[in-house]
Every structure is written in structure tokens, then in C-alpha cells.
Rosetta silent file (secondary structure, phi, psi, omega in degrees, C-alpha in Angstrom):
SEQUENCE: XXXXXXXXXXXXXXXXXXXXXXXXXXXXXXXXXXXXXXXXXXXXXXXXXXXXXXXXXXXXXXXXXXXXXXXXXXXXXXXXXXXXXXXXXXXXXXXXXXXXXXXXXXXXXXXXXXXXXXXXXXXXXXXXXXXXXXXXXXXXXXXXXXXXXXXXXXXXXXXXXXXXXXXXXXXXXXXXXXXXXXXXXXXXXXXXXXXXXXXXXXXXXXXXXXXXXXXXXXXXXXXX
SCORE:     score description
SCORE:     0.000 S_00000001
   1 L     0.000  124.496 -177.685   -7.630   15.857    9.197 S_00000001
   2 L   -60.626  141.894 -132.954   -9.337   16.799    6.286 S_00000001
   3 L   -93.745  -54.999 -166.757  -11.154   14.409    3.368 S_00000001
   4 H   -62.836  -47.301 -164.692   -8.504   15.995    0.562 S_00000001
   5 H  -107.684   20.759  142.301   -5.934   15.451    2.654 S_00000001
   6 H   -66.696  -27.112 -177.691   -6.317   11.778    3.214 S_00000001
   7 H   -95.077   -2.598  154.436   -6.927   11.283   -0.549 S_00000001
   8 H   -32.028  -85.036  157.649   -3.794   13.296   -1.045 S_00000001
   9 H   -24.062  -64.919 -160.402   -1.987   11.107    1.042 S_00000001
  10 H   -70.286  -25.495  172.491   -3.349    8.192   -0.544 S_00000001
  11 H   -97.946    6.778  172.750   -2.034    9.322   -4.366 S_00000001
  12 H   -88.476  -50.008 -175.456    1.399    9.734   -2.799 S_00000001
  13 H   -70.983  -23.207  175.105    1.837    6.566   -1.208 S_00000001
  14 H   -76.404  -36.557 -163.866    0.118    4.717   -4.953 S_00000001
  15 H   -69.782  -49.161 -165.199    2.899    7.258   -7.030 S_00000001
  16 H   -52.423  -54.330  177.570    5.599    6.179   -4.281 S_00000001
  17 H   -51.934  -76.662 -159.693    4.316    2.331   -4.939 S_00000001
  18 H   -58.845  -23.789 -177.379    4.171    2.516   -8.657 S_00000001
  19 H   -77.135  -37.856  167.433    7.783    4.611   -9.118 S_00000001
  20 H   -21.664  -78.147 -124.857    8.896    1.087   -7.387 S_00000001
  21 H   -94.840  -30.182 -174.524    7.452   -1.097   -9.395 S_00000001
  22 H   -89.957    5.321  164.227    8.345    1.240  -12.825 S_00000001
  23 H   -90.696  -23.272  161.862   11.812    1.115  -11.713 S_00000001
  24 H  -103.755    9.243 -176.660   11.785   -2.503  -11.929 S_00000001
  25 L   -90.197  -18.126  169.736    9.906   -2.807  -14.696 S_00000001
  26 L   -53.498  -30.400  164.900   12.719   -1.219  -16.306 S_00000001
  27 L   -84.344   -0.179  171.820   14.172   -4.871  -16.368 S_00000001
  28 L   -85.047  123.491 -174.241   11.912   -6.522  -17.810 S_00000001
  29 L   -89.172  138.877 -164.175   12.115   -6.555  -21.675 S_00000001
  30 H   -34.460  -53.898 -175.187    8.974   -5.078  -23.202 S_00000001
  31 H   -69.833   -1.018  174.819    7.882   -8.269  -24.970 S_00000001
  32 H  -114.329   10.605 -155.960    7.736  -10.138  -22.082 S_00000001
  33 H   -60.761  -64.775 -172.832    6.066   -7.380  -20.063 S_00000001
  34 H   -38.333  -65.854 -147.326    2.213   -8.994  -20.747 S_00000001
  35 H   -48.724  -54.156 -176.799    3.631  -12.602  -20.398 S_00000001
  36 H   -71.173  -15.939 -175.286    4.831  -11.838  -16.877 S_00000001
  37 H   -96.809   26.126  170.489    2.028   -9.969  -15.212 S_00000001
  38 H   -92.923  -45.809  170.946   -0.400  -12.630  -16.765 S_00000001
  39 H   -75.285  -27.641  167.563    1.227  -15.277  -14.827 S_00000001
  40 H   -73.002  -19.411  154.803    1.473  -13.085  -11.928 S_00000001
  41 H   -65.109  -58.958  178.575   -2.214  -12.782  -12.324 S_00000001
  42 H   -62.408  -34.292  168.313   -2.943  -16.391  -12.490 S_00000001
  43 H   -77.359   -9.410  140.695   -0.886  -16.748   -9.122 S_00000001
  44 H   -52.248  -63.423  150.976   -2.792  -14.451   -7.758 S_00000001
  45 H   -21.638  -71.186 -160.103   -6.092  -16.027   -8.531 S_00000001
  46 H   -70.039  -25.326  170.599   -5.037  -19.420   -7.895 S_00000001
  47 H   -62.198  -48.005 -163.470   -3.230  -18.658   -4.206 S_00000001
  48 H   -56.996  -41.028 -164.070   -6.583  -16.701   -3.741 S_00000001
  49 H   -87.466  -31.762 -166.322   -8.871  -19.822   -4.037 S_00000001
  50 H  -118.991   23.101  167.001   -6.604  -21.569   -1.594 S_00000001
  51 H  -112.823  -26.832  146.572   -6.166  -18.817    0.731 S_00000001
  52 H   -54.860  -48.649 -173.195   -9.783  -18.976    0.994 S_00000001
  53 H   -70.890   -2.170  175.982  -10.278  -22.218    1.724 S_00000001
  54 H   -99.008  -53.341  164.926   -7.570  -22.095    4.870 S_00000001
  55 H   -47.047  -32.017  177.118   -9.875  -18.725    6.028 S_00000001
  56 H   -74.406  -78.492 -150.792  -12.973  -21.367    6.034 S_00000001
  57 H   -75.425  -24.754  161.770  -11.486  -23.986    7.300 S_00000001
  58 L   -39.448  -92.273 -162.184   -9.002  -22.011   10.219 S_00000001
  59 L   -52.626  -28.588 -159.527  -11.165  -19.200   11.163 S_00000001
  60 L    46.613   45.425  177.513  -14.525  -20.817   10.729 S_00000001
  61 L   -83.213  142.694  167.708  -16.102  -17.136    9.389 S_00000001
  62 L   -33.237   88.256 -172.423  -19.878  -17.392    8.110 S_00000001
  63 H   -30.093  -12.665  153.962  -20.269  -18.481    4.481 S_00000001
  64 H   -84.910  -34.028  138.762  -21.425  -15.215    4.033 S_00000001
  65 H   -34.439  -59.148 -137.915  -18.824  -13.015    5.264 S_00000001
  66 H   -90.263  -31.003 -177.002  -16.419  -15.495    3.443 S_00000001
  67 H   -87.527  -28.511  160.712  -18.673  -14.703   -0.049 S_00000001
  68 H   -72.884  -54.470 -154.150  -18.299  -11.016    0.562 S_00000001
  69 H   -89.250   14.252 -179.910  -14.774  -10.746    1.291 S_00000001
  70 H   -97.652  -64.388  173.648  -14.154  -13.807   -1.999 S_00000001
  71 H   -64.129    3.264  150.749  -16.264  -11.071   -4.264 S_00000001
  72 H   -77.016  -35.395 -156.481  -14.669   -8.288   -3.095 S_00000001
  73 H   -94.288  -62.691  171.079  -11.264   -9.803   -4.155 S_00000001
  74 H   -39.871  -78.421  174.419  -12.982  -10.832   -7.115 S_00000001
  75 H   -50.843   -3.872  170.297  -13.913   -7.693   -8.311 S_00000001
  76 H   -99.498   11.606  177.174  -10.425   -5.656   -7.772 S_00000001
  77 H  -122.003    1.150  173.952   -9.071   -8.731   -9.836 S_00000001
  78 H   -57.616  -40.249 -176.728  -11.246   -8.746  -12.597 S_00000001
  79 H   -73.615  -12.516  168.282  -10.124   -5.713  -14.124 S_00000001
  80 H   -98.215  -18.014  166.327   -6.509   -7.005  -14.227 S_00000001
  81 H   -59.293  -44.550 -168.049   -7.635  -10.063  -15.639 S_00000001
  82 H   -79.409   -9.852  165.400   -9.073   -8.362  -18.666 S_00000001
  83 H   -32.640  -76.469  155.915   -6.024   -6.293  -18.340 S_00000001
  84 H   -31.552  -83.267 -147.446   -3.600   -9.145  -19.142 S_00000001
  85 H   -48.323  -45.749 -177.584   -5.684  -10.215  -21.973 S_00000001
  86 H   -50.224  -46.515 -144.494   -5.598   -6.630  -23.613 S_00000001
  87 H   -90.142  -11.813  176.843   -2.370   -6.250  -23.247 S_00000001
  88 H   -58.698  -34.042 -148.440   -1.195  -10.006  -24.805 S_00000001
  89 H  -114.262  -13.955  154.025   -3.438   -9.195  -27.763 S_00000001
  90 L    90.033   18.524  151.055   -1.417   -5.281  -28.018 S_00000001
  91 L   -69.662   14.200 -151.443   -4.215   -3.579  -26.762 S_00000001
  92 L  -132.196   94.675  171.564   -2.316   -1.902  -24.427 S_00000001
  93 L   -50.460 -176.827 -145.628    0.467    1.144  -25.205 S_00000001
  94 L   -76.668  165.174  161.559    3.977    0.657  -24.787 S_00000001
  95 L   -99.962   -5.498 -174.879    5.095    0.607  -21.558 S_00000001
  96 L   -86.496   -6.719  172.863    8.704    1.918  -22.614 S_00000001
  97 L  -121.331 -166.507 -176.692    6.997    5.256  -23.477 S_00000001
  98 L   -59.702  165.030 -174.649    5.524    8.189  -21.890 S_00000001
  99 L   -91.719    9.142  174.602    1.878    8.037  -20.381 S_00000001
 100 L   -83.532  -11.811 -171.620    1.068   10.738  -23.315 S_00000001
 101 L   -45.880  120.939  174.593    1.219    7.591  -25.372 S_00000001
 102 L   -89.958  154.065 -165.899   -2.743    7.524  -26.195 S_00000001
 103 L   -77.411 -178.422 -158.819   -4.702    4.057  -25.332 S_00000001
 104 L  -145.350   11.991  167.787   -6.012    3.032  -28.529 S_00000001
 105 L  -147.813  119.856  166.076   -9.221    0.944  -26.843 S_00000001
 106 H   -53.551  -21.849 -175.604  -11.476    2.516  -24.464 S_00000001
 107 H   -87.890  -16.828  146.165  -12.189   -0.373  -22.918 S_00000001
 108 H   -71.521  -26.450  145.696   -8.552   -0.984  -21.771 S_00000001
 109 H   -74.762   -5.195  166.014   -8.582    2.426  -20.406 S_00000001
 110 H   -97.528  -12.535  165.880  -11.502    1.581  -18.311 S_00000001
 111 H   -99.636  -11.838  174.782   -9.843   -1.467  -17.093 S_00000001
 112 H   -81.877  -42.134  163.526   -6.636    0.231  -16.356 S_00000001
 113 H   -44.612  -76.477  179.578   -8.744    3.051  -14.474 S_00000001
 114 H   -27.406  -75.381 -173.741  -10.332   -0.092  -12.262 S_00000001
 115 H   -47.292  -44.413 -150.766   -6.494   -1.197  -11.510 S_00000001
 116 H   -94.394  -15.585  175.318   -5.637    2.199  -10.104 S_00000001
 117 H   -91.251  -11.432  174.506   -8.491    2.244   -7.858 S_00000001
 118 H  -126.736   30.590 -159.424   -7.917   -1.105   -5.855 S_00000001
 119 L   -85.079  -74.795  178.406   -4.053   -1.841   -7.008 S_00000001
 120 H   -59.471  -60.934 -139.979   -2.995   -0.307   -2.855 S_00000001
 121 H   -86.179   -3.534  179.525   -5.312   -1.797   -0.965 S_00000001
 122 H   -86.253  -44.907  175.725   -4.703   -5.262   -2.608 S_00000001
 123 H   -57.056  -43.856  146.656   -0.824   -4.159   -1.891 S_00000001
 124 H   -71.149   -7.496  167.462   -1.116   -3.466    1.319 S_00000001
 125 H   -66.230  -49.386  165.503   -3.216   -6.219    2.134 S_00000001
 126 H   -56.954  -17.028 -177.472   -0.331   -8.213    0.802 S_00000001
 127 H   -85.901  -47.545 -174.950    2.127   -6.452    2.580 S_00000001
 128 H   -75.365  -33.581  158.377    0.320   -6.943    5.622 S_00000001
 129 H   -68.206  -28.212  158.774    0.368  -10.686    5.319 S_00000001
 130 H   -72.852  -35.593  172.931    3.907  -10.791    4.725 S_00000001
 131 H   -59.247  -75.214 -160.135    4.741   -8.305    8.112 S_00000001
 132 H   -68.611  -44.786  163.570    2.656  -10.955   10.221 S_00000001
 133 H   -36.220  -47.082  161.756    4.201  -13.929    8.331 S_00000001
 134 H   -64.348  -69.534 -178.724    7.715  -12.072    9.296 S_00000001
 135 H   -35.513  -84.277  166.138    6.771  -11.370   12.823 S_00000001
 136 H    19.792  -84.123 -163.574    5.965  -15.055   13.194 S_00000001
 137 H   -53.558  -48.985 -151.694    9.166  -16.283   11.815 S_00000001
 138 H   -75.415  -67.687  170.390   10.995  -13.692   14.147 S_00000001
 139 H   -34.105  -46.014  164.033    8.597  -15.121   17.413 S_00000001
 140 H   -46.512  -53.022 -171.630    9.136  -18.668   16.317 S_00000001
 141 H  -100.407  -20.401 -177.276   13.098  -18.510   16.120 S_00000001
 142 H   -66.037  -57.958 -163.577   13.927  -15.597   18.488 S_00000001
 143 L  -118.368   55.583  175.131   11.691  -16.019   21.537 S_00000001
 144 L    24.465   31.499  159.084   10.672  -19.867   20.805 S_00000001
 145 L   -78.387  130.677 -157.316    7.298  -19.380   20.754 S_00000001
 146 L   -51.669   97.267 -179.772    5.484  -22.236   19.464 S_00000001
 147 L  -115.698  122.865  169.926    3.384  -20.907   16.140 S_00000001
 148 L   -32.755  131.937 -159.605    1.186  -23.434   13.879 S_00000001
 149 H   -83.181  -14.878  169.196    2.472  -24.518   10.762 S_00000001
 150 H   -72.818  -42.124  176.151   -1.192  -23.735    9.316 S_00000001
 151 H   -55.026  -56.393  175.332   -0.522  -19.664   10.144 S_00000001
 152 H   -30.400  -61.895  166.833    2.603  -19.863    8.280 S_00000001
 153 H   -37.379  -50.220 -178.136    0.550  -21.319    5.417 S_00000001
 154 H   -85.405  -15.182  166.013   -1.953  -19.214    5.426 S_00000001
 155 H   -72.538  -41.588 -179.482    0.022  -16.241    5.601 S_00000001
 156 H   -28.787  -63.539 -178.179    2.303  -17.271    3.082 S_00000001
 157 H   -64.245  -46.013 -177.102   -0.674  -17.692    0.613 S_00000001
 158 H   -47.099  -50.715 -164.504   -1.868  -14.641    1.847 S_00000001
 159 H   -64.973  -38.689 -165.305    1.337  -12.424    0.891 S_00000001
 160 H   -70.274  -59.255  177.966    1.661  -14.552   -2.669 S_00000001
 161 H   -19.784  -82.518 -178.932   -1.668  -13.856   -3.406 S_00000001
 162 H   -68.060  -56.624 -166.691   -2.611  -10.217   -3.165 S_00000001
 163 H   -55.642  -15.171 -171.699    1.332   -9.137   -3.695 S_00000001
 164 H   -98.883  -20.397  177.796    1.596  -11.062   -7.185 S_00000001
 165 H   -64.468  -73.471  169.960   -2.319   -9.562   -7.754 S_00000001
 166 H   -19.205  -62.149  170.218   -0.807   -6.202   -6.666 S_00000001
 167 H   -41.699  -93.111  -95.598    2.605   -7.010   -9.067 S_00000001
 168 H  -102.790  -41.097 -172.495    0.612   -7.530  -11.604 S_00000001
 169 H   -78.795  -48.141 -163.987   -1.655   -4.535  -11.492 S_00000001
 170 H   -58.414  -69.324  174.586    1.362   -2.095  -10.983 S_00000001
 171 L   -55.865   19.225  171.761    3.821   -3.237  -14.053 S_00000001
 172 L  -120.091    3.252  165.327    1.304   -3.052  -16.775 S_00000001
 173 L  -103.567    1.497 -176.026    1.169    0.816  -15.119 S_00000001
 174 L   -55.469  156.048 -176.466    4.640    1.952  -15.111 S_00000001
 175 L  -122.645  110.091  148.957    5.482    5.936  -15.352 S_00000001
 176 L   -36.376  -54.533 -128.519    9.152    6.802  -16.830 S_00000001
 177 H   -68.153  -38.649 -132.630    7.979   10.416  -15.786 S_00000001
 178 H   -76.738  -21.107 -156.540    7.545    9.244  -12.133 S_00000001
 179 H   -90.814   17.578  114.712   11.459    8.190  -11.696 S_00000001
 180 H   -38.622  -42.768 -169.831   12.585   12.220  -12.548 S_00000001
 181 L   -93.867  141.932  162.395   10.765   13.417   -9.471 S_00000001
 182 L   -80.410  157.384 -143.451   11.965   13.530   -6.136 S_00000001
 183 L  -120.664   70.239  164.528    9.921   11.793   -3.446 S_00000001
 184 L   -88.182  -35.515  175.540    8.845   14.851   -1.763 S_00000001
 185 H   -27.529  -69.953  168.482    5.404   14.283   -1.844 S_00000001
 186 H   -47.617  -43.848 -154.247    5.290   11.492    0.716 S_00000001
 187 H   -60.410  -50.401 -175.314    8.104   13.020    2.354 S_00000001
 188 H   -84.324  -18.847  177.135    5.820   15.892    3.160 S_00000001
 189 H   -87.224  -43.483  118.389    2.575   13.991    3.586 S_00000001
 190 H    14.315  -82.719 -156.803    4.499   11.731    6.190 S_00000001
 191 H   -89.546  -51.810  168.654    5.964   14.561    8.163 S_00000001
 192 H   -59.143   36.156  177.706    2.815   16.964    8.078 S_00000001
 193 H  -140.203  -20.914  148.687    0.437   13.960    9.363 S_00000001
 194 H   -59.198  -46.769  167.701    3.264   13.581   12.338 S_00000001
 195 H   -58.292  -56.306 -175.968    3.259   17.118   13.197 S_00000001
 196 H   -62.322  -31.329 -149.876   -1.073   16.843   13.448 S_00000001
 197 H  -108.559  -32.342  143.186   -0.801   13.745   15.663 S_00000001
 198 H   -24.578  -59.843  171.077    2.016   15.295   17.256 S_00000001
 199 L   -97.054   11.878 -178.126    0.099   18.043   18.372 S_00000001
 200 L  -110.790  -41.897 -131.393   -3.349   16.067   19.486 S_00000001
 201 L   -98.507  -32.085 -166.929   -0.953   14.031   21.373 S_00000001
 202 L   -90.122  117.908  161.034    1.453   16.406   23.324 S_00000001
 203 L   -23.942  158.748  157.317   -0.657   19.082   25.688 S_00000001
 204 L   -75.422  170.460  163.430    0.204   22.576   25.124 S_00000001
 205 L   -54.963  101.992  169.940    2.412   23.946   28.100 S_00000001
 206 L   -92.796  167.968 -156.787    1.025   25.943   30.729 S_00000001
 207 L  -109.653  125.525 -152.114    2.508   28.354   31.887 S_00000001
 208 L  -111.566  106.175  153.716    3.902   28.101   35.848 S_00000001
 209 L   -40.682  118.284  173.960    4.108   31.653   37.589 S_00000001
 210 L   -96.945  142.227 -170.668    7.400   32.384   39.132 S_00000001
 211 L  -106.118  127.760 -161.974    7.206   34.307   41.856 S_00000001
 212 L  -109.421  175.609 -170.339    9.607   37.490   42.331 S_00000001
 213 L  -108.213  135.308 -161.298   10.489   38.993   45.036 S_00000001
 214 L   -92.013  147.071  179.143    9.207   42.815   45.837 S_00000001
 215 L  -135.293  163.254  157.301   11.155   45.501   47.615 S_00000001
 216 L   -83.932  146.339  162.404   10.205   48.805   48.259 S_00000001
 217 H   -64.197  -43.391  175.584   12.378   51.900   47.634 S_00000001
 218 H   -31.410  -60.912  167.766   11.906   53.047   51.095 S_00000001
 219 H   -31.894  -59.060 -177.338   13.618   49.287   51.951 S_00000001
 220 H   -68.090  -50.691  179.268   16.235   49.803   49.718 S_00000001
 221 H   -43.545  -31.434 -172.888   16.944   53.101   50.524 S_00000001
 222 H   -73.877  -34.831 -144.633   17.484   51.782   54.581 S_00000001
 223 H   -81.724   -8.701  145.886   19.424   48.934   53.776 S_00000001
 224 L   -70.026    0.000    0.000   21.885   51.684   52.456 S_00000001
């Protein structure tokens, strides 16, 4: 599989996210757009601080590992922080019009650029904390298995955390344009990346000789 057509992939499944997120953004009334992904920003942060400190104290990981992956997080959330602020203070085009709408501060287009480059992997990070956080639930009540009420916690925090970071990044990014198109893209990125794995996975066929049976004419000729 080819480098293009992982990053291919990778702007289908962010378009696919983001027609989501601009279809609900549609409910939201404009003037309150800022207000809400500012608070979904601060509960991002603040879940963040205390989803670290359950990764410390659980896991026991190295304080240095644990200051790389806290300034990693920090730096995909910075750019939505300054994000927020732009857009409270109307630094920010509308979100009710087209993306020809031009920004009107470079430096809000450079923080909106930042959001587009870690907005999935903070989403799926978030995603993926809610999926174990399900499973759980589903182990817990299904098959009784016993699970710690600190994993619960910490997933919990996990999923608010990146998904309201995630939230937050997406609505202040909505596309009108995107909810016109039909969601072939994935559809096709999806089904060609099945087909490749498909075809590493299943042998080709060889081909089994049948064996026929030979006559002669002479033979034939007797057996008349």
C-alpha cells in the first residue's frame, strides 16, 4: 500500500468526521458557536490534567514518557486554545457560510491549519477510550467479570477528554459544501483497502490436473 494512498485514506475518514460534526453544528445557533467549543475546550484540558494523573498513578509509566505523551497532548491543544479565543473576539469567519469566506487574520488561519492536522488522531484516541470503556461495561454486566472501578474512571476521563478536545476542534471547522457530497470517498477507500488485504490474505488457487481418460481409434473402432 502506497504512501498517497494512506494519506488519501486519512482525508476521507477527517471529511467523513467533519461532515458529522458540520451536520450538527447546524444546530447550534451561530452566536453561541465560540461559547460552546470554548467550554468544550476547557473540558478537554481540565479532564486531560486528571486523566494524567490516573496514567501516573495506575500505570506507574516513567515521568518521562508521562512528559512526552502530556506535551504531545499539549501541543495538538494549543492551537484550539488560541482557536477559541480568535473566534470569541470575531476573528474567525462565519461558520454559516461557505469556506470561500476569506479568514481575515493570518494567524487564525495558522491555528485552524494546526487543528486539521491533529483534530483525528485526538478523535480517535477518544473514540478508542470510549470502545474500551464500552467493552468493559459489556464484560462487567454480560459475562460478570469483575473490572476496577479505577478503569472505568480512567477511561471515562479518557473519552471526555480527547472527544470534547476533538468536538471542539471540528465545530469551529464546519463545511456546508461537505453535506452535498455523497460519501463515496470512504466508501471506496474502505472497500479498495479490503480487496488489498483480501488478496495478501487468500492464496491464489492452483490449479489441480484432472486426469482424462485416453482411447485410441483402433480401441474404438473394436469395441464396435
Amino acid at each position: 500500500m502506497s504512501l498517497e494512498t494512506l494519506i488519501n485514506g486519512y482525508k476521507a475518514v477527517d471529511q467523513a468526521v467533519l461532515k458529522q460534526y458540520t451536520r450538527l453544528g447546524q444546530h447550534i445557533p451561530e452566536e453561541k458557536l465560540y461559547k460552546v467549543t470554548t467550554r468544550l475546550g476547557y473540558t478537554g484540558n481540565a479532564t486531560a490534567v486528571v486523566l494524567n494523573s490516573l496514567l501516573v498513578t495506575e500505570t506507574h509509566i516513567p515521568f518521562l514518557l508521562d512528559l512526552t505523551v502530556l506535551l504531545s497532548y499539549g501541543v495538538a491543544l494549543v492551537g484550539d486554545f488560541y482557536a477559541n479565543i480568535l473566534g470569541l473576539n470575531g476573528k474567525l469567519p462565519s461558520q454559516q457560510q461557505t469556506d470561500s469566506t476569506p479568514t481575515i487574520d493570518i494567524f487564525a488561519e495558522r491555528m485552524m491549519n494546526h487543528n486539521r492536522v491533529f483534530r483525528l488522531p485526538v478523535f480517535a484516541i477518544g473514540a478508542t477510550f470510549l470502545g474500551v470503556l464500552g467493552y468493559d461495561v459489556a464484560q462487567d454486566t454480560i459475562y460478570d467479570h469483575f473490572i476496577p472501578a479505577m478503569e472505568y474512571v480512567r477511561d471515562s476521563f479518557g473519552a471526555l477528554s480527547f472527544l470534547s478536545s476533538a468536538s471542539s476542534m471540528y465545530l469551529k471547522d464546519q463545511d456546508p459544501k461537505l453535506l452535498d457530497k455523497q460519501p463515496s470517498k470512504v466508501k471506496a477507500f474502505v472497500k479498495g483497502l479490503y480487496e488489498k488485504v483480501k488478496e495478501k490474505l487468500s492464496p491464489s488457487p492452483t490449479p489441480i490436473p484432472v486426469p482424462v481418460a485416453g482411447y485410441s481409434v483402433l480401441e474404438e473402432s473394436l469395441s464396435d
